[in-house]
N, CA, C and O atoms as a Tinker XYZ file with bonds, in Angstrom:
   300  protein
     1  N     37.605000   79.591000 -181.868000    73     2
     2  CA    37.409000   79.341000 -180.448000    64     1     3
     3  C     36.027000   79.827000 -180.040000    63     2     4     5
     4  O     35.170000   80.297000 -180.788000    81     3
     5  N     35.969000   79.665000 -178.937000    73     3     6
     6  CA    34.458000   79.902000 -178.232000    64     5     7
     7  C     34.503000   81.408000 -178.226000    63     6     8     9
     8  O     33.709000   82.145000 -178.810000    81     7
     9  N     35.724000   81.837000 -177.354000    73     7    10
    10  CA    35.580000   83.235000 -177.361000    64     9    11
    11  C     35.269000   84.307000 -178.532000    63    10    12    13
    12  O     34.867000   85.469000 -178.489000    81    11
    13  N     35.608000   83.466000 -179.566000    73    11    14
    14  CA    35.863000   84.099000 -181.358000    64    13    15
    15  C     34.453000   84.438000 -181.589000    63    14    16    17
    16  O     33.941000   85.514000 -181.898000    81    15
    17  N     33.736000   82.829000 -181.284000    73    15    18
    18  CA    32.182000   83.154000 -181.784000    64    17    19
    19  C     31.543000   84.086000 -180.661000    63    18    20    21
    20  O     30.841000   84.957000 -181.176000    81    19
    21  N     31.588000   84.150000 -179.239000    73    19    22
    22  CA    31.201000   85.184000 -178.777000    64    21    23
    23  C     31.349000   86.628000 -179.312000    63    22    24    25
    24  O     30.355000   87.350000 -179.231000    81    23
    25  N     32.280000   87.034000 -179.752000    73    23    26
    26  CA    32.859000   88.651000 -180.355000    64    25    27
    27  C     31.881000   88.555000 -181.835000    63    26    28    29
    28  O     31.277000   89.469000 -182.396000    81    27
    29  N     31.968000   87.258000 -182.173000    73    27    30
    30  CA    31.032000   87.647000 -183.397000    64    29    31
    31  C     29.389000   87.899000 -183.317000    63    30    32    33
    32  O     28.633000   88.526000 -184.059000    81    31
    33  N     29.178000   87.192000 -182.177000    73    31    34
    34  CA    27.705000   87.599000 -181.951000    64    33    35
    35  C     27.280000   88.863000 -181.632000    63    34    36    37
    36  O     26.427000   89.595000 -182.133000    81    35
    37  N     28.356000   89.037000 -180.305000    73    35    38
    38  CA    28.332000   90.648000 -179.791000    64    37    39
    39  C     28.387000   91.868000 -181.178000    63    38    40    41
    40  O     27.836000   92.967000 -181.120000    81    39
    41  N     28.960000   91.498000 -182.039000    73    39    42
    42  CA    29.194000   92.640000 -183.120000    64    41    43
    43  C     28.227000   92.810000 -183.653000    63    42    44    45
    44  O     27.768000   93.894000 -184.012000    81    43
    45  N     27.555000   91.256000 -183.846000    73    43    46
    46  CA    26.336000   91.234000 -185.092000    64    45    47
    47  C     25.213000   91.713000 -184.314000    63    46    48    49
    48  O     24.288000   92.114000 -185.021000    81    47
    49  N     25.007000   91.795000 -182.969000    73    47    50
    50  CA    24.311000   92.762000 -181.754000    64    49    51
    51  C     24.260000   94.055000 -181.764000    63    50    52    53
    52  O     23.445000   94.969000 -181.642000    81    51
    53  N     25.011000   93.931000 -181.888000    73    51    54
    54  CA    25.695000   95.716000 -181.835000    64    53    55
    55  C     25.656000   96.429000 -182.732000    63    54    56    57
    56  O     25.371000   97.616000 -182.577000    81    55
    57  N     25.899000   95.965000 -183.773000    73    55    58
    58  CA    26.033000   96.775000 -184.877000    64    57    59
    59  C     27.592000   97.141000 -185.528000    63    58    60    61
    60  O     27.995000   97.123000 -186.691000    81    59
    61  N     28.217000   97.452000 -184.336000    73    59    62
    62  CA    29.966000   97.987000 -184.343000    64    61    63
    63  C     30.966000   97.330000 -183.654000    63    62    64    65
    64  O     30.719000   96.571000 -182.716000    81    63
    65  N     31.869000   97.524000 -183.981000    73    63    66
    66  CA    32.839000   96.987000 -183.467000    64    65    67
    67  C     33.329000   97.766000 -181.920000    63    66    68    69
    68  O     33.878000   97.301000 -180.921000    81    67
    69  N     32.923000   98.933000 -182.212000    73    67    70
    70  CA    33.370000   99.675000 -180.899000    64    69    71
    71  C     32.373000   99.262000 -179.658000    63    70    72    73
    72  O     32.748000   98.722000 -178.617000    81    71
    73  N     31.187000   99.585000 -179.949000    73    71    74
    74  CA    30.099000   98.907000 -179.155000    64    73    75
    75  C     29.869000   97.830000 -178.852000    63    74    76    77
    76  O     29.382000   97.520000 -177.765000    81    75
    77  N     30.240000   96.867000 -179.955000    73    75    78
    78  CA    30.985000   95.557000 -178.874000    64    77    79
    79  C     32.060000   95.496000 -178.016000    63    78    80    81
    80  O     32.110000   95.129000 -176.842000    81    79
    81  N     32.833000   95.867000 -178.690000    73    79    82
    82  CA    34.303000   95.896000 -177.530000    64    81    83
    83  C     34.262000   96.824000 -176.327000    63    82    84    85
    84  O     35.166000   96.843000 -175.491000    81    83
    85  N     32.977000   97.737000 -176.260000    73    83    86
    86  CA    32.604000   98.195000 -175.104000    64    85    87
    87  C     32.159000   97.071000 -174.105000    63    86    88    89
    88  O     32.636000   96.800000 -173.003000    81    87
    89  N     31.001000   96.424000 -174.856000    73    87    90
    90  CA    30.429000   95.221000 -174.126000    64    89    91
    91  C     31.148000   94.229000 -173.516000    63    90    92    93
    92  O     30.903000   93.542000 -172.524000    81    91
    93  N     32.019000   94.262000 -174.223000    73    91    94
    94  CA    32.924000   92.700000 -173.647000    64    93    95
    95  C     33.974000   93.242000 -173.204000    63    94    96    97
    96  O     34.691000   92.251000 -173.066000    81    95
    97  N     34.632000   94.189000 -172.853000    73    95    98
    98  CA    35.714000   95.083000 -172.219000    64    97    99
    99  C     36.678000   94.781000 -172.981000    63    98   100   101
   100  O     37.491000   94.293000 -172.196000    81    99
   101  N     37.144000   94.747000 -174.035000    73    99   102
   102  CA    38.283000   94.824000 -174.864000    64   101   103
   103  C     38.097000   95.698000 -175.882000    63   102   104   105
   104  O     37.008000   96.141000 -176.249000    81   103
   105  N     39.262000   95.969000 -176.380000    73   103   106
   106  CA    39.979000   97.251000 -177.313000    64   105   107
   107  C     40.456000   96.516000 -178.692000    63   106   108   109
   108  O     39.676000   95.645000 -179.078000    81   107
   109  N     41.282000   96.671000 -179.260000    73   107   110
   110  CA    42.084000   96.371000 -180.296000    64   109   111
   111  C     41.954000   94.965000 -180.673000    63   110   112   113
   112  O     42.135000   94.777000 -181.876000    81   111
   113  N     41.689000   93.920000 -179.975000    73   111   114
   114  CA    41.763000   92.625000 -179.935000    64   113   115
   115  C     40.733000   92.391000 -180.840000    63   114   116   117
   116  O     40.816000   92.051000 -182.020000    81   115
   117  N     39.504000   92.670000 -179.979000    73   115   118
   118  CA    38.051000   92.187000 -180.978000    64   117   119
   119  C     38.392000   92.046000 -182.574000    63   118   120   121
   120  O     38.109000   91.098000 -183.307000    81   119
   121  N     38.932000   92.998000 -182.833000    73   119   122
   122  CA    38.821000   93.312000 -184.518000    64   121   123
   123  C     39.665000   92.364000 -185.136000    63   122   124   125
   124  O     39.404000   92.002000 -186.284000    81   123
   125  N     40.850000   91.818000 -184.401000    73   123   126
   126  CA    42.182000   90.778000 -184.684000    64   125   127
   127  C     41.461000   89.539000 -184.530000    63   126   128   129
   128  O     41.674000   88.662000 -185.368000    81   127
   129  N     40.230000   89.213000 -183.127000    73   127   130
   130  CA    40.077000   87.819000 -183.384000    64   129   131
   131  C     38.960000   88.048000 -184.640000    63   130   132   133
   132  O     39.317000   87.405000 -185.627000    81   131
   133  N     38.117000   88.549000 -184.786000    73   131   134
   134  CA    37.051000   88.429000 -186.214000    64   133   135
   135  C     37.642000   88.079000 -187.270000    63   134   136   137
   136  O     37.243000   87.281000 -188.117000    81   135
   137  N     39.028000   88.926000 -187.232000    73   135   138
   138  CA    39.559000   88.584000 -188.562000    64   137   139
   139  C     40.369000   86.940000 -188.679000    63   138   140   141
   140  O     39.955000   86.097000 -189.475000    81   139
   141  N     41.120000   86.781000 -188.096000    73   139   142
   142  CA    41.048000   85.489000 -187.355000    64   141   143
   143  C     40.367000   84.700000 -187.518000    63   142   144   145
   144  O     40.731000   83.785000 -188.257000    81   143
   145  N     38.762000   84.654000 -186.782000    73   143   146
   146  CA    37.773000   83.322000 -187.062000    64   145   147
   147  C     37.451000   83.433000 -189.184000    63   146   148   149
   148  O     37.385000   82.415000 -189.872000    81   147
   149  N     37.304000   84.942000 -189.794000    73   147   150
   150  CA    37.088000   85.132000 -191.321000    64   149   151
   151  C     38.083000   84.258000 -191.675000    63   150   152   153
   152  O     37.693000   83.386000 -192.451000    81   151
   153  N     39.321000   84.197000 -191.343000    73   151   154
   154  CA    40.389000   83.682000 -192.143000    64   153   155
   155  C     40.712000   82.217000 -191.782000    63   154   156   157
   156  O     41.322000   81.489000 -192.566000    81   155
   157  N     40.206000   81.734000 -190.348000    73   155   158
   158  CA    39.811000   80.094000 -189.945000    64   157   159
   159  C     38.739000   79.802000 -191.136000    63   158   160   161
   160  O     39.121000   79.044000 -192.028000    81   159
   161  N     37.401000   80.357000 -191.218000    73   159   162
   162  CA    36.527000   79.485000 -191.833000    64   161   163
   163  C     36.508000   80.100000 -193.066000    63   162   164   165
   164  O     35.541000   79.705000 -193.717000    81   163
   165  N     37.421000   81.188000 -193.857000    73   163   166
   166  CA    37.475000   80.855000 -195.063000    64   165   167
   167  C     36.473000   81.971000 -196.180000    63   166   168   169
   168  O     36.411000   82.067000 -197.406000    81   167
   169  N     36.002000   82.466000 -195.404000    73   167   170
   170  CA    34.809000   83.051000 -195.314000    64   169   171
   171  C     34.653000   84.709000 -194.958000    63   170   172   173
   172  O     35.360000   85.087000 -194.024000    81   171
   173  N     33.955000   85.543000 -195.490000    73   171   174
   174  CA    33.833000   86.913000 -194.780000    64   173   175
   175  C     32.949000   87.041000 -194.214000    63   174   176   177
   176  O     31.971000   87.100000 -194.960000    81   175
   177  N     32.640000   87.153000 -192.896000    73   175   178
   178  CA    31.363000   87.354000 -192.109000    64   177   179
   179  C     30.772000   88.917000 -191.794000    63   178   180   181
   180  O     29.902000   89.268000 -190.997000    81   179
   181  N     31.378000   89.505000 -192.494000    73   179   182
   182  CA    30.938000   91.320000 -191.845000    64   181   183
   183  C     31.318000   91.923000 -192.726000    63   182   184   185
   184  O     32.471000   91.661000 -193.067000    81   183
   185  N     30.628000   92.918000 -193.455000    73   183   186
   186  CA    30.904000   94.133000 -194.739000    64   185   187
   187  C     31.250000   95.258000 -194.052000    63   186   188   189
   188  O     30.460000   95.933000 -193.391000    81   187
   189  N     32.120000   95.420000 -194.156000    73   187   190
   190  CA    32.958000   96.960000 -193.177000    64   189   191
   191  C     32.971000   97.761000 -194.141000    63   190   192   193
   192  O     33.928000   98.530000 -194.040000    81   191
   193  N     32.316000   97.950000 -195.085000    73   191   194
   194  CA    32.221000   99.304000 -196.371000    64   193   195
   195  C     31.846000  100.179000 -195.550000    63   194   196   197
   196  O     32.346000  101.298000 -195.663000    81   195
   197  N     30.891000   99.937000 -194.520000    73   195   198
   198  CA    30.198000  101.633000 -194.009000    64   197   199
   199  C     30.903000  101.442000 -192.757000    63   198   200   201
   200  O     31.695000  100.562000 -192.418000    81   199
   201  N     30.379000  102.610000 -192.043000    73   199   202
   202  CA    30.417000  102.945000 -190.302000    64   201   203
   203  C     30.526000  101.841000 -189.932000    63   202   204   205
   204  O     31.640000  101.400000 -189.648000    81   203
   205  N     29.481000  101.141000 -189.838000    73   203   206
   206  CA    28.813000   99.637000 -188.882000    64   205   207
   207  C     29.142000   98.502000 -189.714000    63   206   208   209
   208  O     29.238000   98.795000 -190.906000    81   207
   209  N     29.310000   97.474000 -189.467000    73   207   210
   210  CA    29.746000   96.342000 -189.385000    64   209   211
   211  C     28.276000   95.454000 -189.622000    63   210   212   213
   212  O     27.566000   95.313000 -188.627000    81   211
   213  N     27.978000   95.065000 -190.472000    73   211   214
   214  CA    26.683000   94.420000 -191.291000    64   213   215
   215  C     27.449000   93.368000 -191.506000    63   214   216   217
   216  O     28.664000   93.231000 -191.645000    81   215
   217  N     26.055000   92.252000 -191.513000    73   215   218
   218  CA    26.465000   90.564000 -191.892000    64   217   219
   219  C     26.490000   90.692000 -193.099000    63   218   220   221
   220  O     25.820000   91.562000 -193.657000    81   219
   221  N     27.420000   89.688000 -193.876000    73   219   222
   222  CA    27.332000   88.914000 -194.851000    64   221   223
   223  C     26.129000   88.383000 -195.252000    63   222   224   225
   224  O     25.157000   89.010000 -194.831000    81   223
   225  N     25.844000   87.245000 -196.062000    73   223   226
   226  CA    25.012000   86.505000 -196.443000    64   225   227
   227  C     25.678000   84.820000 -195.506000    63   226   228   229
   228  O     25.019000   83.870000 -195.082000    81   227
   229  N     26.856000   85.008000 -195.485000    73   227   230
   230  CA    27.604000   84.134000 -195.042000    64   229   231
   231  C     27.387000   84.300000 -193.129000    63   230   232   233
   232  O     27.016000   83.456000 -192.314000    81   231
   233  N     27.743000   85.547000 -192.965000    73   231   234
   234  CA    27.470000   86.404000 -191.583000    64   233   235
   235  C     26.443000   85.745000 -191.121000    63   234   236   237
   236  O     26.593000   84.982000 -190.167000    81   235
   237  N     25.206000   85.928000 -191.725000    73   235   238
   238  CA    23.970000   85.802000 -191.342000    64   237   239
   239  C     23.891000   84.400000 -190.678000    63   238   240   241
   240  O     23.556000   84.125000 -189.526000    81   239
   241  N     24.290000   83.562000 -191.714000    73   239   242
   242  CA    24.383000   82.040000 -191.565000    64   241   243
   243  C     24.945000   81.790000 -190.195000    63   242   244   245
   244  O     24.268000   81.504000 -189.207000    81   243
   245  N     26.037000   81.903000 -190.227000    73   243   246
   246  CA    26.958000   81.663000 -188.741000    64   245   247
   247  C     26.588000   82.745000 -187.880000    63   246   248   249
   248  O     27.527000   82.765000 -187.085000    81   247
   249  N     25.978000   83.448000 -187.622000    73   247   250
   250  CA    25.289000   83.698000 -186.801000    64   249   251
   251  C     24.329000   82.828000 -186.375000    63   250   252   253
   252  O     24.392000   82.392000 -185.225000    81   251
   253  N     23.472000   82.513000 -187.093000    73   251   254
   254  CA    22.559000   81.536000 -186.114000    64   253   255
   255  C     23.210000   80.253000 -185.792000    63   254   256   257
   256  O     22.756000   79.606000 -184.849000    81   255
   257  N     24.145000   79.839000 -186.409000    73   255   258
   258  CA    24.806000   78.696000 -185.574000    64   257   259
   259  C     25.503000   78.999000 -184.811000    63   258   260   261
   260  O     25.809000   78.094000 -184.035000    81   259
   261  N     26.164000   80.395000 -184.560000    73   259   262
   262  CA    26.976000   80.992000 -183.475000    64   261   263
   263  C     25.828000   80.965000 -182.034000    63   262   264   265
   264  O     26.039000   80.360000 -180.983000    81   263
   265  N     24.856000   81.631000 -182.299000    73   263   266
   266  CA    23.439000   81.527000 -181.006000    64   265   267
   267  C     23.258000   79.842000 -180.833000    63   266   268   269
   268  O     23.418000   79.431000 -179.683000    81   267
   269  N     23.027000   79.113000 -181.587000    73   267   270
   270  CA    22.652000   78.118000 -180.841000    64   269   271
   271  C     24.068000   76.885000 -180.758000    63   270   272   273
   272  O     23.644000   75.762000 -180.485000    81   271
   273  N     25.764000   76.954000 -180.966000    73   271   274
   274  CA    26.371000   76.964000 -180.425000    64   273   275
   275  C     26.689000   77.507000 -178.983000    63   274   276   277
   276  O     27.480000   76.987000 -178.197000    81   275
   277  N     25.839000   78.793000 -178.736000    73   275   278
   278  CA    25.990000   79.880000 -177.538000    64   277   279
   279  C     25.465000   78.980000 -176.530000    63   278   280   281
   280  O     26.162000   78.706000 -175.552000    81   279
   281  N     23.917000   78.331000 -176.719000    73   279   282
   282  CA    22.686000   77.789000 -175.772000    64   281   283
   283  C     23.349000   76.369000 -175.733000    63   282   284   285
   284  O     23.329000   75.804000 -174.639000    81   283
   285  N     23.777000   75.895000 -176.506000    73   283   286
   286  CA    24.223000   74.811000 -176.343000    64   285   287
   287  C     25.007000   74.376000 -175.075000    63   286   288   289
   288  O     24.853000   73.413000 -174.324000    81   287
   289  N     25.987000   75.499000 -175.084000    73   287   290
   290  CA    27.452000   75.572000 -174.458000    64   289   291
   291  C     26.962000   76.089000 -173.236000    63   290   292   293
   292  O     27.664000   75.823000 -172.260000    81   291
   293  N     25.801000   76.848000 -173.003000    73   291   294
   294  CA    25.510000   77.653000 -171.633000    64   293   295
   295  C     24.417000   76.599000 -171.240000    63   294   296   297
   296  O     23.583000   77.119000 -170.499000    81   295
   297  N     24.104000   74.979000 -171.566000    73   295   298
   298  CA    23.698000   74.160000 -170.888000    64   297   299
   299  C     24.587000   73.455000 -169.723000    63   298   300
   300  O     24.094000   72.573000 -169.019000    81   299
């Protein structure tokens, strides 16, 4: 969903998951839809080995189609 790729941008912004879900005023959810859109496209978009929440190689990718999905949609 739209909202999915928003939480993923905000994270890949942020750095964290907490600091996004500050940003966008939700709790527990954020982390359920990421996993969610990973398991829609098949794909892992974020290495959660450390603290922070780092792109993939895959991450990286859909990120920039997540931003200009974003500009698209905010025409």
């Amino acid at each position: 969903t739209f909202d999915q790729i928003q939480y993923f941008i905000a994270i890949a912004e942020c750095n964290t998951y907490f600091d996004a879900a500050e940003e966008l005023n939700l709790a527990a959810a954020l982390s359920k839809q990421i996993i969610k859109l990973e398991k829609e496209l098949g794909v892992a978009l974020l290495d959660r080995s450390r603290r922070k929440a780092s792109l993939t190689p895959a991450g990286e990718t859909f990120y920039q189609d997540a931003l200009a999905l974003r500009r698209q949609y905010e025409i």
